[in-house]
N, C-alpha and C positions, 0 to 999 in steps of 0.2 A: 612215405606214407606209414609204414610199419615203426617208426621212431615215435609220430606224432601220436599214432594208437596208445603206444605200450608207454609214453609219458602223458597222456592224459586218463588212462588207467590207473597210474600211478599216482597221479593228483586225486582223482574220486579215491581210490583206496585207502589215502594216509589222510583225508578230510580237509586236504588244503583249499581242495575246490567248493567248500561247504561254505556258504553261506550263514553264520550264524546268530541268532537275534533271541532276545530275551522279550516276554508278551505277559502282564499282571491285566488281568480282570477283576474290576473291586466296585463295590456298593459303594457311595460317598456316606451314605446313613444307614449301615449295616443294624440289622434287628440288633444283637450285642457287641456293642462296639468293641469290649475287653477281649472276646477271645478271636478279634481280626489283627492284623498288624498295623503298624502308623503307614499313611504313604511314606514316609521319610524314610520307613526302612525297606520301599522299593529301590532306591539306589544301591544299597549297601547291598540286599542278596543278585540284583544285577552284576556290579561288579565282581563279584564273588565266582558268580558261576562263568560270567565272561574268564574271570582270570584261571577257570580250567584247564583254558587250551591258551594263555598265555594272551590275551584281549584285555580290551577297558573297556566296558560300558559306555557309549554314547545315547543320552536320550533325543529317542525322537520325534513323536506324537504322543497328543492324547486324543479319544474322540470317543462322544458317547455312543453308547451301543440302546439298544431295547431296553426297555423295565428299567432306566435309568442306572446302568450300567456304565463304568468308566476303562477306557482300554489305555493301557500305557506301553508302548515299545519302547523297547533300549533294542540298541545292536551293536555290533562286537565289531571292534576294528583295531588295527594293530596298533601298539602304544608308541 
């Protein structure tokens, strides 16, 4: 029991056991569209930030939110 403790300690501590996902909230018809980014460069900074801890970007939902709101998840999963 003391093994399973101190390596599941060990998993939360070094963040293997971390679940990690990428989340963009965007207006489709932003007041200024110039100073928002393209949807198309939601993939690029997904990848990006997935590939911190060595992930790829999977996209997985979109779904609208209130106030006509657009939610996009990416999550991170090994390459």
């Amino acid at each position: 029991m003391r093994n399973v403790c101190l390596i599941s300690l060990a998993l939360a501590l070094s963040g293997c056991a971390i679940q990690r996902d990428v989340t963009f909230v965007y207006y489709p018809d932003p007041p200024h569209s110039n100073t928002f980014p393209p949807i198309s460069q939601f993939e690029a900074d997904a990848q990006k930030e997935c590939a911190r801890y060595g992930l790829v970007a999977v996209h997985e939902w979109d779904n609208w939110t209130s106030y006509q709101r657009v939610r996009s998840h990416w999550r991170c999963v090994q390459p």
